[in-house]
LUMKOLVEX-420656 format. One line per field, with one value per residue: x, y, z of N, C-alpha, C in turn; residue in one letter. Coordinates in steps of 0.02 Angstrom, whole numbers, plus 32768, in hexadecimal, padded with zeros to 4 digits. Layout:
# residues N
n.xx X ...
n.yy Y ...
n.zz Z ...
ca.xx X ...
ca.yy Y ...
ca.zz Z ...
c.xx X ...
c.yy Y ...
c.zz Z ...
aa a ...
***
This chain:
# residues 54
n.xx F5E2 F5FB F5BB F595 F53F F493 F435 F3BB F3B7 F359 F38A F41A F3ED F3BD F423 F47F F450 F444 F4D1 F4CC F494 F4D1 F542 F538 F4E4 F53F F57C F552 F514 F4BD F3FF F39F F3EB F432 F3B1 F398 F3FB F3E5 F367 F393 F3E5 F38D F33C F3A3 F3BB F360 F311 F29B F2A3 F2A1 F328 F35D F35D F37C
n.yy C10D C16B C1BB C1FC C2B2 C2A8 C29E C2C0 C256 C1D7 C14B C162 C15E C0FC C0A1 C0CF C0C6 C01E C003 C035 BFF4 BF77 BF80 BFAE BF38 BEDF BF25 BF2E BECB BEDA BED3 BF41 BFB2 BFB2 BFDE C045 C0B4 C0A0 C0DF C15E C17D C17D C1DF C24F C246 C22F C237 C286 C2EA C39D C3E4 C467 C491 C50D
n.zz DF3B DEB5 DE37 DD8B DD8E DD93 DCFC DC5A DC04 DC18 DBEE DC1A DC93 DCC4 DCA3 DD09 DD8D DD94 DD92 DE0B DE5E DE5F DE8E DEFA DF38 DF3A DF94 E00C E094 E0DF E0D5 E0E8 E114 E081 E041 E07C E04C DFCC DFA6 DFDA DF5D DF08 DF18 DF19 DE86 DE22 DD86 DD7D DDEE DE0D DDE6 DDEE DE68 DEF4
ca.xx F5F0 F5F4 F59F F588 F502 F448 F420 F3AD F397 F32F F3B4 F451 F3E6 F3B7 F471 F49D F412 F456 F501 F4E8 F478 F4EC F584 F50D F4CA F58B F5CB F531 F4F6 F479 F3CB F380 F42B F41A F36A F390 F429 F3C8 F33D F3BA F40B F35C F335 F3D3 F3C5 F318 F2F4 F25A F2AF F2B5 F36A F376 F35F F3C8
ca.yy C10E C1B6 C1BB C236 C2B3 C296 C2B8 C2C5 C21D C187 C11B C168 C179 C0A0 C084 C0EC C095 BFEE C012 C063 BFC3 BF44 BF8E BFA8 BF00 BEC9 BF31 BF4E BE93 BEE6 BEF9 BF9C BFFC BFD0 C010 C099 C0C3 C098 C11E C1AB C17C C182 C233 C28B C238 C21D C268 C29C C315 C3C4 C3E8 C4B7 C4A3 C535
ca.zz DEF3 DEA7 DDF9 DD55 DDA4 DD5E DCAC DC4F DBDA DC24 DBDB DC41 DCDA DCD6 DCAD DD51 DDC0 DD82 DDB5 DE3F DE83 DE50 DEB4 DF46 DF5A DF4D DFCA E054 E098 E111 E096 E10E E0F6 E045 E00F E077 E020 DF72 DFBB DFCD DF31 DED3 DF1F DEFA DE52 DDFE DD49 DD97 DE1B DE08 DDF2 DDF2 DECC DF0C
c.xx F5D5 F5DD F58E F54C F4C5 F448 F3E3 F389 F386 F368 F3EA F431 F3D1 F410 F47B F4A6 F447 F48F F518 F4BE F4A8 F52A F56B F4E3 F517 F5A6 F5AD F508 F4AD F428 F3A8 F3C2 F432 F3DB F366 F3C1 F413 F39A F35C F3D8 F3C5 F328 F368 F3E1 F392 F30C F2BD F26B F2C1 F2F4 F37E F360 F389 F3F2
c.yy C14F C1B2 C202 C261 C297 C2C3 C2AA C270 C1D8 C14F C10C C15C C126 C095 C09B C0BB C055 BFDD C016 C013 BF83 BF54 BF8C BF73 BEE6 BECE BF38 BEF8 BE95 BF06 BF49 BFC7 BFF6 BFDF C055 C0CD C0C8 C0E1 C158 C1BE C187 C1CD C24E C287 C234 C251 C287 C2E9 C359 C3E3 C433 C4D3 C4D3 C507
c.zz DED6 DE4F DDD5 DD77 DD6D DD25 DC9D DC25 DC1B DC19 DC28 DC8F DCFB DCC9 DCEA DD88 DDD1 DDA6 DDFE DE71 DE77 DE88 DF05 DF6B DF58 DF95 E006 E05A E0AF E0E0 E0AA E104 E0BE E029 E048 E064 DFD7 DF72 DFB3 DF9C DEFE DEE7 DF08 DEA6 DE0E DDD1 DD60 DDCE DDF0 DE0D DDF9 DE25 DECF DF45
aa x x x x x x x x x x x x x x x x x x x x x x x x x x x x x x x x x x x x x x x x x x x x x x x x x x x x x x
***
């Protein structure tokens, strides 16, 4: 699931999350391929991350 990149507001960035965990407990049965799918999705994504990486 391909989502808006990360922004800036707290708001948009729990709507994302939300989203993005709801589709992913849908569609992955196995719980270790989803939290480590949630993991990679909460590194490339986290208000917290430095986003101006080359």
């Amino acid at each position: 699931m391909k989502l808006v990149p990360p922004d800036t507001s707290l708001k948009d960035y729990k709507t994302r999350r939300s989203a993005f965990l709801t589709q992913l407990i849908a569609s992955t049965p196995n719980v270790s391929a989803r939290a480590k799918e949630f993991r990679r999705w909460m590194d490339e994504n986290s208000p917290d991350r430095d986003h101006d990486e080359a």
